[in-house]
Structure formats: structure tokens, C-alpha cells
C-alpha positions in Angstrom: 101.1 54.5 75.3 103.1 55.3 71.6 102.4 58.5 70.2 100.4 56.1 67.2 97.9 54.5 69.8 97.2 57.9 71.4 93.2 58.6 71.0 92.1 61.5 68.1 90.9 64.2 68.7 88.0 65.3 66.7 89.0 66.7 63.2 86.9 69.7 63.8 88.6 70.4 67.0 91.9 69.8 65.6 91.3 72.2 62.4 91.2 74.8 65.1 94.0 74.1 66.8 95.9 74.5 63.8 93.7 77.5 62.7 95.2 79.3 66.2 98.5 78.5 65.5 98.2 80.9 61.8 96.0 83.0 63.0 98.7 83.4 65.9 102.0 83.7 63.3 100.1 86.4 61.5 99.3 88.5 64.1 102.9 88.5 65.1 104.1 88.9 61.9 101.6 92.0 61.5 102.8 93.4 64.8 106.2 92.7 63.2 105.2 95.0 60.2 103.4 97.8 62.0 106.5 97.9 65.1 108.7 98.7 61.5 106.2 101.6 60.3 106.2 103.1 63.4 110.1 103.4 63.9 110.6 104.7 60.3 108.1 107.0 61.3 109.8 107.8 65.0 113.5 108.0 63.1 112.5 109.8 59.7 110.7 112.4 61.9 113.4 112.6 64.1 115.7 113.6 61.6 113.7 115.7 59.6 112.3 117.6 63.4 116.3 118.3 64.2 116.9 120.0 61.1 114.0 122.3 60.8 114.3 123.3 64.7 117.7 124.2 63.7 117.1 126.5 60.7 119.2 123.7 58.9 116.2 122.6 56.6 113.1 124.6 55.4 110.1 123.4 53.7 112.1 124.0 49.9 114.6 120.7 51.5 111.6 119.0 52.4 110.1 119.2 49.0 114.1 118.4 47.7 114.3 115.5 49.4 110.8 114.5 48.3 111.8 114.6 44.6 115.0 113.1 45.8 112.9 109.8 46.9 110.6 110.1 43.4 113.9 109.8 41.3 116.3 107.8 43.4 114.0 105.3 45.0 110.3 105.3 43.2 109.7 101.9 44.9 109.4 103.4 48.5 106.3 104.9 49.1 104.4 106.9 51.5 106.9 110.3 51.2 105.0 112.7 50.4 105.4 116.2 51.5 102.6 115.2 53.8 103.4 112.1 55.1 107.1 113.8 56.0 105.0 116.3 58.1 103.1 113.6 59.6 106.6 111.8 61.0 107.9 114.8 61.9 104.2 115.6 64.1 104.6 112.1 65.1 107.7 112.4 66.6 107.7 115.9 67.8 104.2 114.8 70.0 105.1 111.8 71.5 109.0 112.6 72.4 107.7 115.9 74.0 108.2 115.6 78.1 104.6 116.7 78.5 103.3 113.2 76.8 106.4 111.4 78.4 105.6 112.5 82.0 101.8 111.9 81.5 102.9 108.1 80.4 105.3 108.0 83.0 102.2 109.0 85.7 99.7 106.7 84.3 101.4 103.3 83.2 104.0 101.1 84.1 107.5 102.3 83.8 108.0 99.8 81.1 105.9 101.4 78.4 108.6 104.5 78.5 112.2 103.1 76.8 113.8 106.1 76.2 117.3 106.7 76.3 117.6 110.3 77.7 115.0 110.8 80.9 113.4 113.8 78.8 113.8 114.8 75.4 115.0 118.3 74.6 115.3 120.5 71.4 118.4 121.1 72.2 119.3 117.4 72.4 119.1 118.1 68.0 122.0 120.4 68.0 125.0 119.6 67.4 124.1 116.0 66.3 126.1 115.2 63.1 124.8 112.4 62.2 121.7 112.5 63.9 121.6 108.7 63.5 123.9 106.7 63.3 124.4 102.8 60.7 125.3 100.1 62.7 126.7 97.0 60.8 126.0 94.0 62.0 126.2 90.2 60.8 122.9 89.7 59.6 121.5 93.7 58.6 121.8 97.0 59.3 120.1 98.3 61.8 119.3 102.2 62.8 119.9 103.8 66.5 118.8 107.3 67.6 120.7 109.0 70.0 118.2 111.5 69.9 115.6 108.5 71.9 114.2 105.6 71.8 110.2 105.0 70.5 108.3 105.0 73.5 106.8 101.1 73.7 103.1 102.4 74.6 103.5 103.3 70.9 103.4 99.8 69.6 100.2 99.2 71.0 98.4 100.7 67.6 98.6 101.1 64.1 100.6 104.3 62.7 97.1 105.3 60.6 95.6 105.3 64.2 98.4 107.1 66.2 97.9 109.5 63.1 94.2 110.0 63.4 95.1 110.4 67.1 97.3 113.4 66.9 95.2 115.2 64.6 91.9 115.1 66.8 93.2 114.9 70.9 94.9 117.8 72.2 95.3 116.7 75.7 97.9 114.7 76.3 95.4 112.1 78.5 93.3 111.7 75.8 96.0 110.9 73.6 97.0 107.8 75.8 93.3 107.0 76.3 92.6 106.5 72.8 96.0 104.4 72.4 95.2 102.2 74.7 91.5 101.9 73.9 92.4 101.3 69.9 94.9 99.1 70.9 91.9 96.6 73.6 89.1 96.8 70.7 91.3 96.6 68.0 90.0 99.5 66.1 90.4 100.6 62.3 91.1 103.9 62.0 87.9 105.1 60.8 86.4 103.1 64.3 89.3 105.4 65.8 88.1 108.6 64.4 84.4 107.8 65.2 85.3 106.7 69.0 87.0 110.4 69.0 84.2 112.5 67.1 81.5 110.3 70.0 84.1 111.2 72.6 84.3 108.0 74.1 87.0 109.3 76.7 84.6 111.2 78.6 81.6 108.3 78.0 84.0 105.1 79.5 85.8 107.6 82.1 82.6 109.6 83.3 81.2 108.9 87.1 80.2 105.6 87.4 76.9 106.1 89.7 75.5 104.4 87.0 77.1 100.7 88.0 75.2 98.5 90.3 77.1 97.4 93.4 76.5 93.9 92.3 78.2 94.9 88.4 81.1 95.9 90.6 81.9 92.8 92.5 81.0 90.3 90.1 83.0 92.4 87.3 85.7 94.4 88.6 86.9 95.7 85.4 83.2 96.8 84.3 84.2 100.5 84.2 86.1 100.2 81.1 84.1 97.7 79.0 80.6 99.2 79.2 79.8 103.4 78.1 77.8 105.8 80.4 76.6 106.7 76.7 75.8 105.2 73.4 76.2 107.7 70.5 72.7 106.7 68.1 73.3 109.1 65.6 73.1 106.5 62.7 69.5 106.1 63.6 68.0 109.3 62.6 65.6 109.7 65.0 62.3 112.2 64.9 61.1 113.9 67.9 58.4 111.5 68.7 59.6 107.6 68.4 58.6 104.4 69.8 60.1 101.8 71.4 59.5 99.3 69.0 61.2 101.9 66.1 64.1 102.2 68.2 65.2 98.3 69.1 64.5 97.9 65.2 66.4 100.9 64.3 69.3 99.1 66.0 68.7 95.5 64.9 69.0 97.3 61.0 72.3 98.6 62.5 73.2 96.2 64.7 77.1 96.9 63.1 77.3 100.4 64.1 75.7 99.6 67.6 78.3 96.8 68.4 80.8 99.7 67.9 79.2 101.6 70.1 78.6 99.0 73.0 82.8 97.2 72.3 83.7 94.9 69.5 83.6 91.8 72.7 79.6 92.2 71.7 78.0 89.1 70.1 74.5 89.8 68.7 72.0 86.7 70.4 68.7 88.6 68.9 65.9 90.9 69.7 62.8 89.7 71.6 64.5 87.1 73.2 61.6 85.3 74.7 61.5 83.7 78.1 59.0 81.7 79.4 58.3 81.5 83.2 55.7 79.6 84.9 52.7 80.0 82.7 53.9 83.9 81.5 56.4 84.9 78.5 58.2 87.7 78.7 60.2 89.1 75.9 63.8 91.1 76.4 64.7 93.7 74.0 68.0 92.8 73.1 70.3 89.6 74.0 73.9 89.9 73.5 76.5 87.6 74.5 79.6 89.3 75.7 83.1 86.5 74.9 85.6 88.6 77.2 83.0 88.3 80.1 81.4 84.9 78.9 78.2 86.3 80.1 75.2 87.3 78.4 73.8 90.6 78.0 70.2 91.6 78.2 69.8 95.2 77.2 66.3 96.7 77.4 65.2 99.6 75.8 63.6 103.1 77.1 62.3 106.0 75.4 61.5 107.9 77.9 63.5 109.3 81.5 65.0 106.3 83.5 62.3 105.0 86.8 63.5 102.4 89.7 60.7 100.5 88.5 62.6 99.6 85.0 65.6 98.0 87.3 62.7 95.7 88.8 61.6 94.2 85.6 65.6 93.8 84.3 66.8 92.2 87.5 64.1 89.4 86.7 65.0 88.5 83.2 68.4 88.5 84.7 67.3 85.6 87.0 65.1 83.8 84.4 68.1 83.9 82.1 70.6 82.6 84.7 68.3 79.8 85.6 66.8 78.8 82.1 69.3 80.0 79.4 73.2 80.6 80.8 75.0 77.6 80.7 77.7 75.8 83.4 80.6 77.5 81.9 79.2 80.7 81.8 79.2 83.7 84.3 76.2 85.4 86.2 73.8 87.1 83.0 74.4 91.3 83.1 71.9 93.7 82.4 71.8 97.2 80.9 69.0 99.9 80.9 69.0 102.2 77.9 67.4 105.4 78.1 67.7 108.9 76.6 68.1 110.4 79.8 68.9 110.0 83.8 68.6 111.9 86.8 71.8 111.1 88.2 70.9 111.1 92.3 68.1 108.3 91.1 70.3 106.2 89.3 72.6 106.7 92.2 69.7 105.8 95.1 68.7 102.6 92.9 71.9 101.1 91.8 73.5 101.6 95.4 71.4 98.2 96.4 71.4 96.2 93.7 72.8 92.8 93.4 71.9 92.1 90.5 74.9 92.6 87.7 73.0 95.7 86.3 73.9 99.4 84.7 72.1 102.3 83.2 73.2 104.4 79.9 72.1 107.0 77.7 72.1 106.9 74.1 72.5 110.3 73.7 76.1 112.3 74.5 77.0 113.7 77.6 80.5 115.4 78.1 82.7 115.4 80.7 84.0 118.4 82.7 88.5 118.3 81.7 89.1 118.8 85.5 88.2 115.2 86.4 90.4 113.8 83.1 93.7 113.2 84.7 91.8 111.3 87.8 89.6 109.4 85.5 92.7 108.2 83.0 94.1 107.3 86.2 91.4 104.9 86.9 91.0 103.5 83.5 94.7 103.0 83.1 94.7 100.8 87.0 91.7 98.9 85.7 93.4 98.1 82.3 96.5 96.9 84.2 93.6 94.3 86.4 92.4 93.5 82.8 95.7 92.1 81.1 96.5 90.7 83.8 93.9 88.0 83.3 94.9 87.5 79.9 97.0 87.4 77.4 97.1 89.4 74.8 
């Protein structure tokens, strides 16, 4: 059959194909950009770092070679006095053998390309130039002898890897937050919220809280759904109901999405299902595109019972048999309450089947000792995850 007698496809369906091809150019072409920021970042820093650890520069060169750029090159922008700081932060942080070693622990070796095993201060001294112009046919490109940008770097925005820096101090949060920014594709502002909600110790907490039945079905449940979801937006009083809540998050329903993981579609509130001669309404449907499954979440104001896991397992069912469709995965359910008694949660979740989980919406930290164990975990369970697709 010639290429001219070959059946069309649907316009509509077509449009989209073509609409994935841009959509996937730009992306690359952004990555492109951002991989560009963040090794003028890496090298700038670099060389500013190696003189000021060697007495060579003080802050009076920085604020020189600040002018310098105002004069000599008013086009290039983003050298402040500040943003020279920031590089130099940005570069001392991440080349330090603390962060290296805590990569090297976590993720596969390939997310540390570094040319010297550890990075030294010393490594700085007696470097002249520190980098070094290499001509070739086409540009001119810059290599570091001091080390190469760690490629776990790439995996964010420069903004985020600044907002980063300036709020973790461990060095396990630090990699947390990278790769968490870099699977929800967060802004920075999302970043700095995520950090201030302390979502670290929320997606890495004990997971008591997941249903046997989550677990099997879902494997890589641990990292998509919280142990808590940060409300503050709402403003609630003392005494509230239900009802004030689920409409409190409907009105919000932006900042909630947040909270729960930008893989969140909004189906609607009171989603009502009819069984036998009965309707029943659930609080809030959701349709989650990573999982393909849809997510009833019900709504508690008071302290969690075993009988609220009763009534969610059976919209579970009525939803698998009246509303999911073929293509779609087994429906998942989440209780939402403002508090748990852990050893319950525990007793009721340890049977269930059912594809089910309960969460707070208030915040709970987590104790440090159990961070470098629980970034372990996450980091395993991200591997499982890109390994299904393709990012």
C-alpha cells in the first residue's frame, strides 16, 4: 500500500501528534538553557571560591569585577554582588565531599561525573588559570580542572537549586528536594513551600499508614502520596465541619493539588454513586494520570476509626465496577483526618486489600536519625519509578 492510499488518521489525533513533537523540542531546548545556567554558575563560582580561599580576592575584587561587567559587558546580566555569592555557595555546597559522598551513597554512580574522586580546597592552589579556553572548530568551550558539575545537578532549575541551599542544611535533604523538584516539576516558589511544609519528613515518614493492598498493587506508592497534607491556606477555627472543610479545598483546590502531587486531576466533590436502590456520595474524586487510577479521598474532622476504612473500601468497589474504565487501574482510596493513633492505623491497614491509605492534614515531623534510611528508600523507589518511564 503507497504512502498516498494509507488510511488518515483523525485530524484531532494527528494535531497531537505534532503538538508532542514541540512540546518535546522545547523541553529539550529548555533543558538545553537551564544545563548552560547551571555550568556558568558551577564554573563562575569555581573561580571566584579559588581565589577568596586563597586570600587572592576579597569582597573589594568582587565588587571590581562587578563594575568591571556593568562597563565592559552591560548586556550580561545576573552579576550582581549577590548573584556572584550565590555561584560561589553554589559551587562550594555541591563540590564539597560531604554532598558528593551522600550522592555517591544514595544514587547511581552516574549522577557523580567528577573529575577528581573528592574535591579539595587545596585542589584551588596553585591553579593559574583555574580554567582553561579550549578552541575548537565550531566554539569555545570551558573545562574545569578544578571538577566537573555533578549531573544530579541538571535535574532542576538553578532558581530551585538556589532556594535549596538557602533553606536544607542536611546534606539528605538537599538531594531529596532535587530530586523531588526535578519528578513534580516544581517552580521555585512550589520549591520553597514544599521546604517551609517539610515535605522530606511527610513522603519519607513510616509508612504504617499504607494498606498492604496500596503496596502490591502500587509499589512505588511511598513517594507519590504524603503521610501529611499542610492546610494552612484554609484558615481553619477551632470548631469546623466537614462540609466547611471539603469546600474550603474545592475553593483551593490549586493549593491542595500542590499538596497531594502535581499528577492530581480534580474529577469533583460529591461524586455521587448509585448502588442498588442507595446513593452514596464521596467527598472528593481525583484522577491520578501517572497511576491512571482514580482517587477517592474522603474527608474526617475528627481522630481516624477502622470503621472509616469500611465505608472507603466500598466506594472503592462501587467505583471499580461502575465508573473506572478498561484501561484504567484498580480505583485508590485515601482517608484524611487531623489526627491518627499510629498502632490503629497500623492494626487496620495490615489486612486490607483494598488500595487504601490514611493522612493527616496537619504537620508532623520527623525524628533526623531515621533521614539517611528513609532517603535511602525514597531514592530505591525513585530508581523503580523511572524505570517505567521515560522522562
Amino acid at each position: 500500500m503507497s504512502a498516498d492510499n494509507l488510511p488518515l488518521k483523525p485530524l484531532e489525533h494527528q494535531f497531537e501528534e505534532l503538538r508532542s513533537i514541540i512540546d518535546y523540542h522545547r523541553s529539550r531546548a529548555s533543558q538545553a538553557v537551564n544545563e548552560q545556567q547551571l555550568l556558568t554558575a558551577w564554573n563562575v563560582g569555581a573561580y571566584v571560591s579559588c581565589r577568596l580561599k586563597t586570600n587572592e580576592w576579597g569582597s573589594k575584587v568582587v565588587a571590581q569585577f562587578v563594575e568591571y561587567m556593568r562597563v565592559n559587558a552591560p548586556e550580561q546580566k545576573g552579576f550582581s554582588r549577590r548573584n556572584i555569592y550565590n555561584m560561589v555557595m553554589f559551587y562550594d555546597e555541591y563540590s564539597s565531599p560531604l554532598f558528593l559522598s551522600t550522592v555517591r551513597a544514595f544514587l547511581p554512580t552516574g549522577f557523580v561525573q567528577l573529575s577528581t574522586a573528592q574535591i579539595q580546597d587545596a585542589d584551588c592552589v596553585g591553579i593559574n588559570p583555574p580554567l582553561e579556553i579550549v578552541q575548537t572548530a565550531s566554539a569555545q568551550f570551558i573545562q574545569s580542572p578544578i571538577g566537573q558539575m555533578p549531573d544530579i545537578l541538571k535535574q532542576t532549575s538553578y532558581s530551585n537549586h538556589l532556594a535549596i541551599l538557602n533553606q536544607c542544611k542536611l546534606p539528605e535533604e538537599k538531594l531529596f528536594y532535587i530530586l523531588y523538584a526535578h519528578r513534580e516539576r516544581l517552580t521555585v516558589k512550589e520549591v520553597q513551600r514544599c521546604i517551609s511544609n517539610d515535605t522530606y519528613s511527610s513522603l519519607l515518614g513510616s509508612k504504617h499508614n499504607l494498606s498492604k493492598g496500596l503496596l502490591e498493587i502500587y509499589p512505588t506508592a511511598p513517594i507519590l502520596f504524603k503521610d501529611t497534607a499542610f492546610v494552612d491556606f484554609l484558615g481553619l477555627p477551632q470548631k469546623y465541619s466537614e462540609k466547611k472543610l471539603r469546600m474550603g479545598l474545592v475553593h483551593h483546590m490549586k493549593q491542595f493539588i500542590l499538596e497531594l502531587g502535581k499528577d492530581f486531576l480534580f474529577v469533583g466533590q460529591e461524586y455521587t454513586l448509585e448502588v442498588g436502590a442507595s446513593v452514596f456520595k464521596v467527598d472528593l474524586l481525583f484522577f491520578h494520570r501517572g497511576l491512571q487510577a482514580l482517587v477517592a479521598v474522603e474527608l474526617k474532622r475528627s481522630k481516624f476509626h477502622p470503621k472509616d476504612l469500611g465505608q472507603l473500601e466500598f466506594y472503592l468497589e462501587a467505583l471499580d465496577r461502575d465508573v473506572k474504565r478498561a484501561n484504567e487501574n484498580p480505583s485508590i482510596g485515601i482517608i484524611l483526618c487531623p489526627e491518627t493513633d499510629k498502632t490503629v492505623v497500623e492494626y487496620a491497614m495490615s489486612r486490607s486489600m483494598s488500595p487504601t491509605m490514611v493522612a493527616e492534614y496537619k504537620r508532623q515531623l520527623m525524628p533526623k536519625e531515621k533521614m539517611q534510611q528513609l532517603l535511602r528508600e525514597y531514592c530505591d523507589l525513585v530508581q523503580i519509578e523511572k524505570g517505567g518511564r521515560d522522562d
